[in-house]
C-alpha positions as CSV (number, residue, x, y, z in Angstrom):
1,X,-31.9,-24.9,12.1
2,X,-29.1,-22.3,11.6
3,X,-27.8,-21.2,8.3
4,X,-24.4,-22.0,6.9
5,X,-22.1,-19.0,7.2
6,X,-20.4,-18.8,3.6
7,X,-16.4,-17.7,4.0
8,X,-15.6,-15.3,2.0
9,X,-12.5,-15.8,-0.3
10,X,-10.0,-12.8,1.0
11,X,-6.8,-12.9,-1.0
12,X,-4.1,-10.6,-0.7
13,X,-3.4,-9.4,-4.4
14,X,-1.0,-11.1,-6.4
15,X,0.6,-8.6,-8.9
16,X,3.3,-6.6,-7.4
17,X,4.6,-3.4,-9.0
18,X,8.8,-3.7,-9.4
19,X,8.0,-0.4,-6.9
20,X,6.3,-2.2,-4.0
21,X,9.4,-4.9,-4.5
22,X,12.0,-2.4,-4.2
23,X,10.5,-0.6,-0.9
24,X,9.7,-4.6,0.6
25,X,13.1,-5.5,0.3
26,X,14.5,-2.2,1.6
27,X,11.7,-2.0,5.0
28,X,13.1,-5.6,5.3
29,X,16.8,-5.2,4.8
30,X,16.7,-2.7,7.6
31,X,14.7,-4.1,9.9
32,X,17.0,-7.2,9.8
33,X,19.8,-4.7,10.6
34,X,17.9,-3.2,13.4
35,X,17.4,-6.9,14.7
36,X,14.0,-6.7,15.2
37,X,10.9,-8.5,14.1
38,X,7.6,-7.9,12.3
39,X,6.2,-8.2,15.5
40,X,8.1,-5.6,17.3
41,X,8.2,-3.5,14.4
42,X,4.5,-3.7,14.0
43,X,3.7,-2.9,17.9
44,X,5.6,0.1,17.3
45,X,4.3,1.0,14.3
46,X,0.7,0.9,15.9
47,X,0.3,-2.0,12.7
48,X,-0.5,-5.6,12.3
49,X,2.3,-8.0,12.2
50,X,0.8,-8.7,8.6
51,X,0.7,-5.5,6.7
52,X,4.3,-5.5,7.5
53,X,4.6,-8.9,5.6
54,X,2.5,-7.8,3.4
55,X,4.3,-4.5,2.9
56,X,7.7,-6.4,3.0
57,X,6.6,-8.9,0.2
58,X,5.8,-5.9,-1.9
59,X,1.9,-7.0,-1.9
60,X,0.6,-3.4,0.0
61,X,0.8,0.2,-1.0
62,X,1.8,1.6,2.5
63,X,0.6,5.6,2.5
64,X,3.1,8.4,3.3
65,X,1.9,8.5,7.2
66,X,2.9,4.7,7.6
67,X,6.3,5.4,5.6
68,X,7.0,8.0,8.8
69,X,6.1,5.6,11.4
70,X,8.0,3.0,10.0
71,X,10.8,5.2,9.4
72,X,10.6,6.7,13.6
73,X,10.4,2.8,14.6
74,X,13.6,2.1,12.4
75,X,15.0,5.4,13.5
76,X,15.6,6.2,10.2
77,X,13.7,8.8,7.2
78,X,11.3,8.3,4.7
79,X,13.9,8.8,1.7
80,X,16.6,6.3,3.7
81,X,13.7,3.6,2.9
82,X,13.7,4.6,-0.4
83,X,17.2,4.7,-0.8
84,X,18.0,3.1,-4.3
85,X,14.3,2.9,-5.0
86,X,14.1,4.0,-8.9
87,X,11.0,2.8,-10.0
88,X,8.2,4.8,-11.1
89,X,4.3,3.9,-11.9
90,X,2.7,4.5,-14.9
91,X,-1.0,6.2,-14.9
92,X,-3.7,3.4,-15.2
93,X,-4.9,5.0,-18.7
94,X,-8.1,3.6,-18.0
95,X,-7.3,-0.1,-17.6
96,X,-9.8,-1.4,-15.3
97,X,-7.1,-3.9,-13.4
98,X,-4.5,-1.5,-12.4
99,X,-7.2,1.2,-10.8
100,X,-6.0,1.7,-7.1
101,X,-10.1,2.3,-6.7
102,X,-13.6,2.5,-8.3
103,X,-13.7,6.3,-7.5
104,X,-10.3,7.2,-8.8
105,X,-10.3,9.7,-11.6
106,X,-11.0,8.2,-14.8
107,X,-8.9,8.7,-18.1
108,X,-11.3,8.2,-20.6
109,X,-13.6,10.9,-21.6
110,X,-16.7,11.8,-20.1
111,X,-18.4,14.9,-20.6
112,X,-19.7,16.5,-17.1
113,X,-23.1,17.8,-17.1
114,X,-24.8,20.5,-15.0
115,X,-23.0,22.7,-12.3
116,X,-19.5,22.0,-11.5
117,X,-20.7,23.0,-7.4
118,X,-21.3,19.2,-5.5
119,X,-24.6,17.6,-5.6
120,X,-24.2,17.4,-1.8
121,X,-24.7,21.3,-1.1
């Protein structure tokens, strides 16, 4: 008899930096203007319709590459969807919940030991 599969629980994340907020509204202000949709915007974009939602409710950290496609689809620039955008971020200072990753730098103090070459050579 098969196995139940168990579902994982897949959230998108609920805090949302006053950053993220600003560029949401501003992708979605002028994709409105351009009268097009997430769908359109997102074939063009080479995205899913839902990172653009996702970006647009100011729940995803799009990288600087997606900013330029966005931007080409819009036919607009990069600082036009920043335009107004005067928010800045904070270093996490070592608080566990506002690390963008496990692997990112950490700000408390560690002591490195050995060679400073990579273990992978």
């Amino acid at each position: 008899m098969p196995t139940a599969v168990k579902r994982s629980n897949l959230q998108a994340p609920t805090h949302r930096e006053p950053i993220s907020i600003a560029l949401g509204k501003r992708l979605k202000e002028l994709r409105i203007k351009a009268d097009r949709s997430q769908t359109e915007l997102a074939f063009d974009c080479e995205l899913d319709r839902t990172y653009i939602s996702l970006i647009e409710r100011g729940l995803a950290n799009p990288s600087l590459w997606t900013l330029g496609t966005l931007a080409f689809a819009l036919k607009t620039t990069v600082p036009d969807l920043l335009q107004g955008n005067t928010h800045v971020v904070e270093p996490s200072m070592g608080e566990q919940s506002r690390k963008r990753r496990v692997n990112q730098a950490s700000h408390e103090s560690k002591l490195a030991t050995g060679s400073r070459r990579s273990q992978l050579r």
